[in-house]
Each structure stands twice: as structure tokens, then as C-alpha cells.
Backbone as CSV, one residue per row, in Angstrom:
resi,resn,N_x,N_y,N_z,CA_x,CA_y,CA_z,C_x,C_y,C_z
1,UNK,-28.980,-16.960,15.864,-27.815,-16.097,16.033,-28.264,-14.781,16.696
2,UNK,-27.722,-14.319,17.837,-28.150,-13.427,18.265,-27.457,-12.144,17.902
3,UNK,-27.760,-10.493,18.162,-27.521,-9.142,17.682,-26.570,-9.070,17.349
4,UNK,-25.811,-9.550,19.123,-23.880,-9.366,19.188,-23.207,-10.182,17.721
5,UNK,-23.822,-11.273,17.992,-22.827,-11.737,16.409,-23.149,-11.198,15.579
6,UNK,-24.438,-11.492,15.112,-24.396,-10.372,13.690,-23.980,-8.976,13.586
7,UNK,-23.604,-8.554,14.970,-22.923,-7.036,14.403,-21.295,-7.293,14.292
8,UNK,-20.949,-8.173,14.652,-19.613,-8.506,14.769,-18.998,-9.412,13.434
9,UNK,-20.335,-9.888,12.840,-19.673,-10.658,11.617,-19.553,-9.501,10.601
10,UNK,-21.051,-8.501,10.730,-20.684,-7.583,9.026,-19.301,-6.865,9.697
11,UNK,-19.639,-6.394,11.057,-17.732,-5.555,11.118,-16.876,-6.280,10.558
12,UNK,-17.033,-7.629,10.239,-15.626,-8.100,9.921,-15.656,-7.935,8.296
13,UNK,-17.071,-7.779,7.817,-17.162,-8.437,6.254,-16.582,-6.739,6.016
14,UNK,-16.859,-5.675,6.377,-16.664,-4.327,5.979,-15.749,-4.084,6.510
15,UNK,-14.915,-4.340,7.115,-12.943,-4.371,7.332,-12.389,-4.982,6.333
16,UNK,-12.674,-6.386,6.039,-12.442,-7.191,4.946,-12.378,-6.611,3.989
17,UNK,-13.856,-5.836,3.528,-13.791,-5.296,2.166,-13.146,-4.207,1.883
18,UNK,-12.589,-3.428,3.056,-12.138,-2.055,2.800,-10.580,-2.285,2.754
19,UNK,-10.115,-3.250,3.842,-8.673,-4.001,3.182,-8.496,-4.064,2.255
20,UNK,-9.091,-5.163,1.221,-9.070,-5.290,0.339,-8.970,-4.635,-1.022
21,UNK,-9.850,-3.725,-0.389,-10.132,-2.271,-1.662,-8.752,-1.655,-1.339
22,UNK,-8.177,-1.257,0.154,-7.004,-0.484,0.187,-5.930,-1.065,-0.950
23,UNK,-5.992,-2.560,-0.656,-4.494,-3.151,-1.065,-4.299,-3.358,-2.786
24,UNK,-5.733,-3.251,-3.358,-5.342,-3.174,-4.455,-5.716,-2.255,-5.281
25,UNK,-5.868,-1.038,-4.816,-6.173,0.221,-5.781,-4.866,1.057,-4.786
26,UNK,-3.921,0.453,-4.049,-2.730,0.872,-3.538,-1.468,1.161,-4.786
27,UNK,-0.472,2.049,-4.601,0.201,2.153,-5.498,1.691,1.472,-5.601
28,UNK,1.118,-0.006,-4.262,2.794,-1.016,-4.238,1.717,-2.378,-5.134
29,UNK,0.555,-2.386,-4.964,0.038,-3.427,-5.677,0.896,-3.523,-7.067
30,UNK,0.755,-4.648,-7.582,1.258,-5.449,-8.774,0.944,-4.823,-9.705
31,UNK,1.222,-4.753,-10.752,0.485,-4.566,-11.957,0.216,-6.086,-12.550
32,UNK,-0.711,-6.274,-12.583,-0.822,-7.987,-13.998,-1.718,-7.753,-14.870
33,UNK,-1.708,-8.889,-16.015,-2.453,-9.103,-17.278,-1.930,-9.783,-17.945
34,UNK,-2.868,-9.797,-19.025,-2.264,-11.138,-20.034,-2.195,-10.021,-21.345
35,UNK,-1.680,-10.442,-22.519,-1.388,-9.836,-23.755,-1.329,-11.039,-24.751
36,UNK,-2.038,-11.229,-26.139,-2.081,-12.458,-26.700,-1.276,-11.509,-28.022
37,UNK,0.153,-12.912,-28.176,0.816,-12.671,-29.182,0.634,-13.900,-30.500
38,UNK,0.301,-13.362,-30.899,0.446,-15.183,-32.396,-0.264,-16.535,-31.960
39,UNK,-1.220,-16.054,-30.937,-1.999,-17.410,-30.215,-1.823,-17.382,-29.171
40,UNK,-0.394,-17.161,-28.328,0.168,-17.413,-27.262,-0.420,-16.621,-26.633
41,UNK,-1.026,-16.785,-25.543,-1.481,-15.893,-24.216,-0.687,-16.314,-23.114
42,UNK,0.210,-14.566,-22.951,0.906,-14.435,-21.948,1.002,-13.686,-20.513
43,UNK,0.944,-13.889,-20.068,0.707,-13.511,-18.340,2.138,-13.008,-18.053
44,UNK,1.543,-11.952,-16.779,3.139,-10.777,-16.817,2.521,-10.316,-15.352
45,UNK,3.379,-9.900,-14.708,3.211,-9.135,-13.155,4.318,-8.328,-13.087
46,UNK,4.443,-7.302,-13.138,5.346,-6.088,-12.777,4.697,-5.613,-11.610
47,UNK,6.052,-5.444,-10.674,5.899,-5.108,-9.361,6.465,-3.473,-9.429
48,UNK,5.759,-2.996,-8.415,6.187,-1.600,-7.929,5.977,-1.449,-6.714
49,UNK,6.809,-2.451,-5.804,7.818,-2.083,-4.689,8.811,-3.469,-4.610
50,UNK,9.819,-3.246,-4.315,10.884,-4.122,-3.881,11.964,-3.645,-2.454
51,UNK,12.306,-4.915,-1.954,13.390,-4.789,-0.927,14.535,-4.244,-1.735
52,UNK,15.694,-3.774,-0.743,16.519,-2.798,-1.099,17.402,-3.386,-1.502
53,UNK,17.751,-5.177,-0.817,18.930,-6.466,-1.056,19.228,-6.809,-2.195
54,UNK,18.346,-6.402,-3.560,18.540,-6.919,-4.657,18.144,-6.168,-5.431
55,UNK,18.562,-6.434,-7.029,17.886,-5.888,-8.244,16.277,-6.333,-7.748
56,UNK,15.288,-5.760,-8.781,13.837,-6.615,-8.888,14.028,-7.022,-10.411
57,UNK,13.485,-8.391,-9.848,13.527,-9.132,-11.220,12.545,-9.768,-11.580
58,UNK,11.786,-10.159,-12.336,10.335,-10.555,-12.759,10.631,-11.003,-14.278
59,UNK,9.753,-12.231,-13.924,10.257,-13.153,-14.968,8.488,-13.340,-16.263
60,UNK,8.720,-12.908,-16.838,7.348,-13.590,-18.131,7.120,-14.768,-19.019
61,UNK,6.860,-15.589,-18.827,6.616,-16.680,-19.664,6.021,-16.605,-21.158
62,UNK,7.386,-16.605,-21.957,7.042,-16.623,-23.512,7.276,-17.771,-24.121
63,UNK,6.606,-18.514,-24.401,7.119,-19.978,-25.229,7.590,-19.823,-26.530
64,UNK,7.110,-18.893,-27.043,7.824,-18.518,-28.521,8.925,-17.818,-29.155
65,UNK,10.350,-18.723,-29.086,11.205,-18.327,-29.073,11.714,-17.027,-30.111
66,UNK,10.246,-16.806,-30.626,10.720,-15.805,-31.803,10.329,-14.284,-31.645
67,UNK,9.290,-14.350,-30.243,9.140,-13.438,-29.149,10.433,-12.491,-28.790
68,UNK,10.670,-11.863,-28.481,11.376,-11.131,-27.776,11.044,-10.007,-26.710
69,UNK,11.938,-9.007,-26.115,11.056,-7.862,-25.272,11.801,-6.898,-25.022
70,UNK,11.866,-5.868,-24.585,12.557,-4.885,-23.972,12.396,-3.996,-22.865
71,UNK,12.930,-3.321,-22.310,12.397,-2.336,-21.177,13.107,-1.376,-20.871
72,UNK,12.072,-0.098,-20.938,12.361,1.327,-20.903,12.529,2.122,-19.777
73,UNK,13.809,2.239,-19.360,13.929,3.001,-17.855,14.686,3.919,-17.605
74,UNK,13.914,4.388,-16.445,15.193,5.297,-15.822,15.067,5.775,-14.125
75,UNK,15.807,6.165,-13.261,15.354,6.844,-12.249,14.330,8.090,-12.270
76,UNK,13.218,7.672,-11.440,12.181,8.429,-11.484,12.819,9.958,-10.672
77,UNK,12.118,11.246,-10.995,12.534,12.546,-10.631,14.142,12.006,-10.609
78,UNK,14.757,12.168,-11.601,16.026,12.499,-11.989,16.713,12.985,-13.705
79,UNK,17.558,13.240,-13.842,18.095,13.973,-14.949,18.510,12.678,-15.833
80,UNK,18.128,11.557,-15.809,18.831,10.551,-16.518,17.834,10.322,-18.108
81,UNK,18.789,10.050,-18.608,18.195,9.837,-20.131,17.251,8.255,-19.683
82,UNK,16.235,8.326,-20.776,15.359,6.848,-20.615,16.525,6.025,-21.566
83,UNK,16.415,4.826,-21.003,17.361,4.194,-21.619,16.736,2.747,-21.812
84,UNK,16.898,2.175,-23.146,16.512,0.903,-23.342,16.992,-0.131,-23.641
85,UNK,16.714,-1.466,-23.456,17.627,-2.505,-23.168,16.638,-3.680,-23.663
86,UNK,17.381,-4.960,-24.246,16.356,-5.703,-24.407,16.283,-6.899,-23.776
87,UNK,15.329,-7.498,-23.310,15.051,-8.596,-22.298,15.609,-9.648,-22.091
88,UNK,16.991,-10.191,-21.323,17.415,-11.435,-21.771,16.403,-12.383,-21.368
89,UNK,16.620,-13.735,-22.206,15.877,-15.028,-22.412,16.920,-16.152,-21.941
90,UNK,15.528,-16.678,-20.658,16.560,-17.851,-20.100,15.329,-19.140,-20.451
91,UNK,15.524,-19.882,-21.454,14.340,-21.061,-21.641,13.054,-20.216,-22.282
92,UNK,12.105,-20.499,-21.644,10.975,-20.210,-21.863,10.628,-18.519,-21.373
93,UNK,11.541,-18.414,-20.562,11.541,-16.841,-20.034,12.051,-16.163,-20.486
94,UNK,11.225,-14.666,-20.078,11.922,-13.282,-20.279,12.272,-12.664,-19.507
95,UNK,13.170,-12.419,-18.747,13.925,-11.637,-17.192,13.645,-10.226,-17.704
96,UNK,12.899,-9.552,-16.982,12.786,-8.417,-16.522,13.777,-8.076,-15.348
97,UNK,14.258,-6.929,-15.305,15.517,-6.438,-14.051,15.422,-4.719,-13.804
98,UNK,15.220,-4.668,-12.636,15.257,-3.235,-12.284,16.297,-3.499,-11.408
99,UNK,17.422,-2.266,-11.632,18.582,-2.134,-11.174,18.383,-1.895,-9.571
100,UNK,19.053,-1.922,-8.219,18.715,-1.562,-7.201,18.835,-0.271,-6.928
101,UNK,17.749,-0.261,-6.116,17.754,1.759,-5.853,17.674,1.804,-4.166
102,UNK,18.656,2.615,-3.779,18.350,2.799,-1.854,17.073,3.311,-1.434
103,UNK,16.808,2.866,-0.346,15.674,3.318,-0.085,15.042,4.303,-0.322
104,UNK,13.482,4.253,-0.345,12.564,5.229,-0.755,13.172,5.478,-2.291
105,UNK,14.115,4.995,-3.067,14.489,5.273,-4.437,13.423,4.507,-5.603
106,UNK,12.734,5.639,-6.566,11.930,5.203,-7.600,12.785,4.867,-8.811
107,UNK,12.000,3.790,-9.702,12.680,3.563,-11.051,11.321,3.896,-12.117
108,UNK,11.447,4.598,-12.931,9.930,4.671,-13.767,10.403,3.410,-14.930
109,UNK,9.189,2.565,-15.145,9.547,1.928,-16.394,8.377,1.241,-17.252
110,UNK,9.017,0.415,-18.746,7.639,-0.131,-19.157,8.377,-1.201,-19.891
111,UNK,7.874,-1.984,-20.155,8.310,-3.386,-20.689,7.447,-3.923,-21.915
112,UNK,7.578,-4.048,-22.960,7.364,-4.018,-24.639,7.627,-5.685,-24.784
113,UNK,6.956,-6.373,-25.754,7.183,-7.546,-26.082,7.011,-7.135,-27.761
114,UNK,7.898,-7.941,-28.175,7.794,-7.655,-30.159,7.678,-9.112,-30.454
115,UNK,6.707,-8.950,-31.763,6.714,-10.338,-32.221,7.901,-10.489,-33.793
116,UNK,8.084,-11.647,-34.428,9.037,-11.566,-35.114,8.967,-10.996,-36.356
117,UNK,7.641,-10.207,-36.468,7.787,-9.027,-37.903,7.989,-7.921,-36.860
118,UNK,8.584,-7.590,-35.988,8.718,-6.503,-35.393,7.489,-5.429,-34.532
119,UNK,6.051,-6.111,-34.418,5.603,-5.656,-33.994,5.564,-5.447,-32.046
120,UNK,5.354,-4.240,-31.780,5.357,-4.486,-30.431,4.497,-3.887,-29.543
121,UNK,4.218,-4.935,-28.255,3.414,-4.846,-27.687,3.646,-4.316,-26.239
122,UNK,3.082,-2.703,-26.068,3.626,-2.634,-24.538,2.475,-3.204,-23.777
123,UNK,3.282,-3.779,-22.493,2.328,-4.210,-21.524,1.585,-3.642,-20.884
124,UNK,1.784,-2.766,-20.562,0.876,-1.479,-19.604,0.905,-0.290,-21.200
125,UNK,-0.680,0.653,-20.731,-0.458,1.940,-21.134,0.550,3.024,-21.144
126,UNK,0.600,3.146,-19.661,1.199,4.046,-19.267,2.881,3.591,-18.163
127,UNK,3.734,4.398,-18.276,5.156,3.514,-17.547,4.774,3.099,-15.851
128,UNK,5.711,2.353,-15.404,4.945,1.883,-13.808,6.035,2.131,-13.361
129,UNK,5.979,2.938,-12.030,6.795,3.150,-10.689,6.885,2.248,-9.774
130,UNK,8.315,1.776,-10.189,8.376,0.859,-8.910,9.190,1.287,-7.707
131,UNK,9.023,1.210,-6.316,9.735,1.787,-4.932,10.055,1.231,-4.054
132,UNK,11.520,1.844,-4.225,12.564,0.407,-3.463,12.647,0.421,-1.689
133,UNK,12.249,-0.517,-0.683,12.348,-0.484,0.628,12.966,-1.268,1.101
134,UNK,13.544,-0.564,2.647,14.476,-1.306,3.577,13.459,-2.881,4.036
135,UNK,13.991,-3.808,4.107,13.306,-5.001,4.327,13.013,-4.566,5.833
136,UNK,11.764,-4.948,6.470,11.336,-4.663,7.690,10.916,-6.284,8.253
137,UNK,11.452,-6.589,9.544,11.337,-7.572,10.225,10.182,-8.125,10.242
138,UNK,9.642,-9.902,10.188,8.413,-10.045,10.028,7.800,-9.799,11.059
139,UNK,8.506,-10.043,12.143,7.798,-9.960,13.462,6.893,-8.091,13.404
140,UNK,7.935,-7.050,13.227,7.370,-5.747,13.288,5.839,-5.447,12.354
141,UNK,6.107,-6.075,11.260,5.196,-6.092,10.231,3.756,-6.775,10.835
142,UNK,3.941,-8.091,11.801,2.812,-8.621,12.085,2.217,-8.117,13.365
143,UNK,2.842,-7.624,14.379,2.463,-6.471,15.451,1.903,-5.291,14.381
144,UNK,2.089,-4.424,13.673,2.171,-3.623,12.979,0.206,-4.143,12.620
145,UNK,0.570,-4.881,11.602,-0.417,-5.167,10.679,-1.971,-5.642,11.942
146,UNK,-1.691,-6.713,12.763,-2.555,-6.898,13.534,-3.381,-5.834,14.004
147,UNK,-2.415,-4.726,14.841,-3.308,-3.750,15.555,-3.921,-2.531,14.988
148,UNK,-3.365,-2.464,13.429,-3.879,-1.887,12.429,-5.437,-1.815,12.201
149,UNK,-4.976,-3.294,11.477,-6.538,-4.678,11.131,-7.630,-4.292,12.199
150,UNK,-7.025,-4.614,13.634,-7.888,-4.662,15.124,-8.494,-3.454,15.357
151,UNK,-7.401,-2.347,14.531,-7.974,-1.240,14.842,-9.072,-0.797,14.065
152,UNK,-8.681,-0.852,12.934,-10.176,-0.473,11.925,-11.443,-1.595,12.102
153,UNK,-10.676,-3.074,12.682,-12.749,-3.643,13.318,-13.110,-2.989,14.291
154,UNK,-12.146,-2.427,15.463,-13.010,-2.340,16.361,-13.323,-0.871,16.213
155,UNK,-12.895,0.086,14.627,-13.792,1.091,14.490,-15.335,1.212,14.211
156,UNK,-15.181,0.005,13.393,-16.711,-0.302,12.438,-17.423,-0.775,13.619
157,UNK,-16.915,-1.567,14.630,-17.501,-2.275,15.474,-18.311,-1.396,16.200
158,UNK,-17.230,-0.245,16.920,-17.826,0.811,18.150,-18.872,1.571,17.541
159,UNK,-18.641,1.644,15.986,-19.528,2.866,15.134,-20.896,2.026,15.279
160,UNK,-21.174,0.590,15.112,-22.628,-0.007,15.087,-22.942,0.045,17.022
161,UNK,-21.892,-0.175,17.673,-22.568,-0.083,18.715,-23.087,1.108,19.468
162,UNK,-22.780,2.299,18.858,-23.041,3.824,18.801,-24.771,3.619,18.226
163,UNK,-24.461,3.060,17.077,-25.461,3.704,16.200,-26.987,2.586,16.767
164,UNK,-26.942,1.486,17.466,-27.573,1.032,18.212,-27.808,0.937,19.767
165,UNK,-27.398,1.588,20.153,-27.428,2.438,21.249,-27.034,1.657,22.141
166,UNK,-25.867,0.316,22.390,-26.112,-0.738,22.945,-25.040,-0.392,23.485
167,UNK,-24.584,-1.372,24.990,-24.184,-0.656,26.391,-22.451,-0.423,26.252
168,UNK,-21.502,-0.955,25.273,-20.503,-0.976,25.424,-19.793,-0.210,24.613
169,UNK,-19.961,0.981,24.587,-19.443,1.956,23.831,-18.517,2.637,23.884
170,UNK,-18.625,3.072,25.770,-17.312,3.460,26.093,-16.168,2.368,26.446
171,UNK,-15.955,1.245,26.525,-15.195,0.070,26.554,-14.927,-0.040,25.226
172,UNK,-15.600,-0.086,24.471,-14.965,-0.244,22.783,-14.276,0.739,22.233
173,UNK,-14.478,1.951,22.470,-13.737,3.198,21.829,-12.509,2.888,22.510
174,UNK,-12.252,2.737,24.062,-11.253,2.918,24.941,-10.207,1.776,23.716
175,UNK,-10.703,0.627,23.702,-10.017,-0.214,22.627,-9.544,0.144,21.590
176,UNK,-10.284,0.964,20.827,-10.027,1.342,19.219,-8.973,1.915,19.478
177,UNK,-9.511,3.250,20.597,-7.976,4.075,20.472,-6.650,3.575,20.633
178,UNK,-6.992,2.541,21.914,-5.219,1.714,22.110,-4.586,1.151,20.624
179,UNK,-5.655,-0.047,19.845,-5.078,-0.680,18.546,-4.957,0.444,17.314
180,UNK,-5.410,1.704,17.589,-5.099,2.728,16.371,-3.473,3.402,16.746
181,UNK,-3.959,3.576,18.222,-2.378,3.997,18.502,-0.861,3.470,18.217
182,UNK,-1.584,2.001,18.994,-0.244,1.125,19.161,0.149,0.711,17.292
183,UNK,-1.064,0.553,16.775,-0.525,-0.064,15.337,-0.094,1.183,14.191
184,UNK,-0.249,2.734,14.842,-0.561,3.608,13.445,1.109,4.479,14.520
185,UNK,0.521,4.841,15.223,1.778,5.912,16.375,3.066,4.668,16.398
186,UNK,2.661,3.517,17.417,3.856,3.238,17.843,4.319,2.171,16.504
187,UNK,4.005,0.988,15.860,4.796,0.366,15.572,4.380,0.844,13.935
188,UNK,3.828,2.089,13.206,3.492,2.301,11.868,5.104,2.901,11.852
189,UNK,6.001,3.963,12.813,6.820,4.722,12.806,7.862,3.593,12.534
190,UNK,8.120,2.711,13.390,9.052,1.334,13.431,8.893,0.870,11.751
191,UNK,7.675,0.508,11.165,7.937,0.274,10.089,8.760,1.238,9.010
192,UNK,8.167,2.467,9.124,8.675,3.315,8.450,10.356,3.604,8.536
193,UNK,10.651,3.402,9.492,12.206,3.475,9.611,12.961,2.166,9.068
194,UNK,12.180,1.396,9.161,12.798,0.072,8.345,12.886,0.421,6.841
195,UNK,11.874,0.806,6.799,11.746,0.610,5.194,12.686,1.881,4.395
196,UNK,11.994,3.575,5.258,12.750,4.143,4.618,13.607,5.472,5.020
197,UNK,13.979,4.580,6.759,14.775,5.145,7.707,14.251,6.662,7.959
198,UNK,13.253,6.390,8.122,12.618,7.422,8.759,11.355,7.457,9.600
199,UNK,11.132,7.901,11.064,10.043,6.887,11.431,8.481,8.010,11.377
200,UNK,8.445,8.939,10.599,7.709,9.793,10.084,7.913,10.883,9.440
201,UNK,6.813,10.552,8.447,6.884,11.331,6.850,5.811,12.255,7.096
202,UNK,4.794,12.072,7.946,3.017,12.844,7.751,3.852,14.394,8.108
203,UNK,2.607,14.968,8.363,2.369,16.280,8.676,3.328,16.593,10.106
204,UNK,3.993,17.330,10.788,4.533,18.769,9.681,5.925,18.105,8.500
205,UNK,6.613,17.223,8.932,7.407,17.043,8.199,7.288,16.323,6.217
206,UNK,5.966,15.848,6.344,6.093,15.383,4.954,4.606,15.012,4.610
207,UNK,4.412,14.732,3.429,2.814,14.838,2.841,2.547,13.192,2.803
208,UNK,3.413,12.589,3.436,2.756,11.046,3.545,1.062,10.194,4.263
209,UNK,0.760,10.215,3.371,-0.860,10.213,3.505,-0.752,8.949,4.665
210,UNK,-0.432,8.159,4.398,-0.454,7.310,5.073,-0.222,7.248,7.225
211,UNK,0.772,8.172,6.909,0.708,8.668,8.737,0.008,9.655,9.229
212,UNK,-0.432,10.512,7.780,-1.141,11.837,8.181,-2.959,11.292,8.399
213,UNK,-3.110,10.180,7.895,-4.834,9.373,7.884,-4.828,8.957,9.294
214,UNK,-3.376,8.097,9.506,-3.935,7.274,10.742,-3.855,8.482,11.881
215,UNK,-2.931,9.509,11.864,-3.248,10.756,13.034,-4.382,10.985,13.243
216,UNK,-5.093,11.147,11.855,-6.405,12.354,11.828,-7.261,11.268,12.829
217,UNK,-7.256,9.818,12.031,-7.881,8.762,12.942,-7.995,8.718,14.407
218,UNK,-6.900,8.848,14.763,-7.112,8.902,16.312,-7.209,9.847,16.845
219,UNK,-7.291,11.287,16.218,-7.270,12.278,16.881,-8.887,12.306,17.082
220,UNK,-9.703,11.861,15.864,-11.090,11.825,16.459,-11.764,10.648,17.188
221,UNK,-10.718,9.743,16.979,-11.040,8.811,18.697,-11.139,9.449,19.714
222,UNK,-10.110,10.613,19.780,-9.194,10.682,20.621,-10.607,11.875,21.773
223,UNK,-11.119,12.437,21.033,-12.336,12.937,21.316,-13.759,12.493,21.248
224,UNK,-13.701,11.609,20.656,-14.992,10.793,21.210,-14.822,10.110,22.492
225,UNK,-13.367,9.680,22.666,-13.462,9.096,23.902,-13.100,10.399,25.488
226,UNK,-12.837,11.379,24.757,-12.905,12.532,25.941,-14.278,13.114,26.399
227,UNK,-15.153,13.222,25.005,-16.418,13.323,25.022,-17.079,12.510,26.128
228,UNK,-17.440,10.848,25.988,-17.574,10.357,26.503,-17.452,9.918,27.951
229,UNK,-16.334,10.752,27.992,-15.699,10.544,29.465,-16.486,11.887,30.269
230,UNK,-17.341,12.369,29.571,-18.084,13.685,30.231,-19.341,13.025,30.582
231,UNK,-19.802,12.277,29.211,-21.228,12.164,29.000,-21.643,10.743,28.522
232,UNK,-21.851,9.500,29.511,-21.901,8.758,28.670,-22.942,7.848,27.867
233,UNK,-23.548,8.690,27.486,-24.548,8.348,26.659,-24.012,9.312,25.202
234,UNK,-23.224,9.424,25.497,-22.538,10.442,23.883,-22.379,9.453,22.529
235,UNK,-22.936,9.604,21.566,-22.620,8.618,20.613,-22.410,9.308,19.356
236,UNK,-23.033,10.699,19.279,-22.250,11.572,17.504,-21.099,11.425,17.588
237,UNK,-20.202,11.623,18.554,-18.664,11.575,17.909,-18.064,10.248,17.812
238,UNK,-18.709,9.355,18.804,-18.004,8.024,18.314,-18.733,7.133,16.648
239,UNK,-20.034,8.104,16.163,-20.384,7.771,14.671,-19.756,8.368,14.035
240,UNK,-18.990,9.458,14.101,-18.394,10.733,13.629,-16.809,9.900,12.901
241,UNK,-16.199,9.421,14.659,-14.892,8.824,14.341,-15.020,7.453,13.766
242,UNK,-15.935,6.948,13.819,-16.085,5.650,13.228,-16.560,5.651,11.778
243,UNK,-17.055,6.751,11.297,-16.981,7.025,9.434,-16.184,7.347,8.987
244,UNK,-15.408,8.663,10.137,-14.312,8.883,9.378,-13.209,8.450,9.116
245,UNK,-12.790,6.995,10.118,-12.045,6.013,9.788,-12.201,5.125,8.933
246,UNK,-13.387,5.214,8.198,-13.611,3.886,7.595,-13.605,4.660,6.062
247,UNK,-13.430,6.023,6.455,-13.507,6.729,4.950,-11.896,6.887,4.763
248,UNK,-11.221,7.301,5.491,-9.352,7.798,5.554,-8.608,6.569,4.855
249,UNK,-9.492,5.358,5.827,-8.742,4.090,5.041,-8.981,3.521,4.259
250,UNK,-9.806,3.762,3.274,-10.239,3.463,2.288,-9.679,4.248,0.859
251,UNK,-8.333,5.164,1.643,-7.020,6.219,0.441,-6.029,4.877,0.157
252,UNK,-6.219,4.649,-0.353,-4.875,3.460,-0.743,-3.649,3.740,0.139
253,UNK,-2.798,2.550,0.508,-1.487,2.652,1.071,-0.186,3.110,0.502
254,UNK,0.142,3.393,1.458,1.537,4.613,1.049,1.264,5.357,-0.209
255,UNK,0.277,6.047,-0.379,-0.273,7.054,-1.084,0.909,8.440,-0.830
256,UNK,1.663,8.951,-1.579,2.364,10.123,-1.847,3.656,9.568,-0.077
257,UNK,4.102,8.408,-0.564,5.103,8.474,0.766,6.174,8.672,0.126
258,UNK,7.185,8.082,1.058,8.532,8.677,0.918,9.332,8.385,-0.362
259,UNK,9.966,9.182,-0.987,11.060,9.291,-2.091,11.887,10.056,-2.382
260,UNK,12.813,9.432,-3.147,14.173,10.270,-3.410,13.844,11.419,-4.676
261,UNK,14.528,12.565,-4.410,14.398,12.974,-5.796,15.304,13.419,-6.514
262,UNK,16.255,12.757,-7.103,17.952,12.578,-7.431,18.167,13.946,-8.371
263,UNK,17.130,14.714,-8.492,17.234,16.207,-9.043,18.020,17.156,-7.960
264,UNK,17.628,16.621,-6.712,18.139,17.330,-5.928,19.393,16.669,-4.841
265,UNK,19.892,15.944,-5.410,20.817,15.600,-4.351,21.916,15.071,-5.517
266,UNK,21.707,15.122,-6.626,23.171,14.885,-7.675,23.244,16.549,-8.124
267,UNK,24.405,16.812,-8.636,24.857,17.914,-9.476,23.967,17.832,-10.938
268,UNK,23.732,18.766,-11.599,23.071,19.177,-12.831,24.447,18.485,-14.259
């Protein structure tokens, strides 16, 4: 196997892994676990994000009809009392239901299972935020997601071919910058308006980490490849932009994005 591949396979294994790390220390990831009641070991997934078309509903498998559950909610940043309700049972299930909220709208909640001396078991520690979005087209999502993906390999990629001094450096940056652009500038905004009709939240208008990372991202492409265009044997700034992309995206997704805050848009 010669250099080129092996620098091209770990780029992929260290995109891979930093995906990975994004998507589930992200704050739309799932919550799951199991909780053992009277023998029964039960498995549970509470979600915190849903499309805007429906309640969210999530179902738990309790076989013991003497089980029961409840769940504690309310609109997140709003004046509403927590209010509790208890789990209807269809068969073997327990329907969980979060009411629908318009876009970018939070519900805070937590979901309790009791056994039949009344003891009860919450599922999580602490309550979970779930955040409701406009459904976004698959097609946008997979343009979107591709040149994203493309963009952070061919960061890791340009950063080893920097850091080995090998001939295609300025051809690879020229790349990064197009798939950071096209997937973070042009079609990250498209998503965002789907979801929560707005096609940017970052800096100056809003603290959404998520558009304000991929800017910073290309802005130091954006100078390694001006650099370069002076000098081309230049390689600190394309190691420079190629850590610091691999560090930005490694903040979990939609970190502090968009939401309602019904304190301020209902009467007291």
C-alpha cells in the first residue's frame, strides 16, 4: 500500500471518529437505557428533536401490566406550570406523547415508571429537552450532509498533506474551501430555513454555534488559501486551518441553536 492511501484511509478513520463523537455527545441525540423493574429489564429512547407534523411519541415496552408511568412537562422558557399526566397503555406498551410545538419550540420533560407498591422510577436524572423542526427535504439534507462530510475529509486530508510536505496542497485546500462553503454557507442556510425558517442564526444575528464554527472554518481556509496563492510552499496556515477544523467540529451539533422563548412572546 503506498503513502497516498494510507494518508487517505486514517483521513477517513479521523472524520469517522469525529462524526461520530459530534452526533452523539450532540444535544438532538436520543437519550436511551434500560431500568430493571421486578426482573423486567426495560429499554426506553426519549428523543429530543422532532418534526413539526406531529405530536412526538415514543413508545416503552413494559410487559408488566402492573407497571405503570407518567410524564412531567411543560414548555421550556415559558410561564407554564409543570404538569403531569400518566402514561396511557396500549398492550405491552407505554405511549409517551409530547404535544406539538412550532418550530424551533422546546418542551422540557421526564418520564417516571412506578411499580405496583408505588415505587418510582425516573428514567433519566435530570428532565430532557426535546426541539421541535420544520421537516427539511431529503434531497437538501443529502447535498447538505455530503459536502459537509467532504468537507471536514478533505480538511484532515490537506492538513497531512501540509504536514508532509507533499505536492498537492494548493489543489486540496482550493477543494476544502469549495465543500466547506457549498455545505456550511450555501446549503447549511437552506437547511436552517427548513427547519427553523431562518437561514441564519450565527454571529451577528444569533449565538448558534453551529453556523458561527462552520464561518470561523472557512474563514481560515479562506487564508490559507490566500496565503498560498502568494507563496506556495506555505503550509502553517493550511496546519493551522486544518486543526482548527477538526477542533470546531468536534462542539456537538446545533449546540445553543434556535428557540422559542414563550416568556417573551405570550402576555405575563
Amino acid at each position: 500500500m503506498n503513502k497516498t492511501a494510507i494518508i487517505w484511509i486514517l483521513s477517513v478513520v479521523i472524520t469517522l471518529a469525529s462524526v461520530i463523537y459530534q452526533r452523539l455527545t450532540g444535544p438532538t441525540h436520543p437519550v436511551s437505557g434500560s431500568v430493571e423493574i421486578n426482573g423486567e429489564n426495560i429499554e426506553y429512547k426519549l428523543l429530543r428533536t422532532f418534526d413539526t407534523v406531529s405530536d412526538a411519541e415514543m413508545i416503552i415496552e413494559v410487559i408488566n401490566q402492573n407497571v405503570t408511568g407518567e410524564i412531567a412537562w411543560k414548555r421550556f422558557k415559558s410561564r407554564d406550570t409543570l404538569l403531569t399526566e400518566p402514561l396511557p397503555r396500549k398492550g405491552d406498551n407505554l405511549i409517551v406523547t409530547i404535544p406539538k410545538q412550532p418550530m424551533a419550540g422546546k418542551v422540557i420533560y421526564q418520564v417516571a415508571l412506578i411499580d405496583e407498591s408505588g415505587a418510582k422510577y425516573n428514567l433519566t436524572d435530570k428532565p430532557i429537552i426535546i426541539r421541535f423542526k420544520g421537516p427539511v427535504p431529503l434531497y437538501v439534507l443529502i447535498f447538505h450532509i455530503t459536502f459537509m462530510f467532504g468537507g471536514m475529509l478533505l480538511a484532515t486530508r490537506t492538513g497531512f498533506e501540509a504536514i508532509f510536505r507533499r505536492n498537492n496542497i494548493y489543489r486540496l485546500t482550493v477543494l476544502t474551501s469549495v465543500f466547506i462553503f457549498l455545505g456550511g454557507i450555501i446549503f447549511g442556510p437552506i437547511v436552517q430555513k427548513f427547519a427553523f425558517d431562518a437561514f441564519w442564526t450565527g454571529w451577528p444575528l444569533g449565538h448558534d454555534l453551529t453556523d458561527n464554527k462552520t464561518a470561523v472554518a472557512l474563514i481560515f481556509w479562506l487564508i490559507a488559501l490566500w496565503r498560498l496563492r502568494k507563496n506556495k510552499d506555505e503550509r502553517k496556515s493550511v496546519i493551522v486551518a486544518s486543526a482548527v477544523t477538526f477542533i470546531i467540529f468536534l462542539i456537538p451539533h446545533s449546540v445553543l441553536g434556535s428557540e422559542i422563548d414563550y416568556t417573551k412572546i405570550e402576555q405575563p
